[in-house]
Residue, then its C-alpha position, 0 to 999 in steps of 0.5 A: x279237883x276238889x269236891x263236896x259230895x252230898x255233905x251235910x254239917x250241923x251244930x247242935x240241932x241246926x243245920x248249916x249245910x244239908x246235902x251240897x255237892x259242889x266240886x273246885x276245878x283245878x286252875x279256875x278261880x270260884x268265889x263263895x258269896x252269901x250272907x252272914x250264917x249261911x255256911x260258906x265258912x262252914x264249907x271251907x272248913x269241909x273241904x278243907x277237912x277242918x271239921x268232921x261232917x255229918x254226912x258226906x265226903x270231902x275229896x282231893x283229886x278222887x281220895x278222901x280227905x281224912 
């Protein structure tokens, strides 16, 4: 399982994702839909560690991603 817990990002001052928690489980298939700037990209690149979050964690299987 993958999860987002209590997670929030921000560029600058604006905020793009305030405190979402979402989990993936494994084998299922999850779309992320929405309009342009509203964070999905910003949430794959959370969950994927990519970029640092403000707040938050991102977990693999119950351990941080680093």
């Amino acid at each position: 399982m993958i999860e987002l817990r209590n997670v929030t990002k921000k560029y600058g001052k604006k905020v793009i994702l305030d405190d979402i928690s979402l989990s993936f489980e494994k084998g299922k298939i999850t779309c992320l839909l929405g309009l342009n700037g509203v964070g999905k990209s910003t949430t794959m690149k959370s969950i994927k560690a990519l970029i640092s979050i403000r707040k938050g964690v991102s977990l693999l299987e119950g351990m941080p991603l680093l």
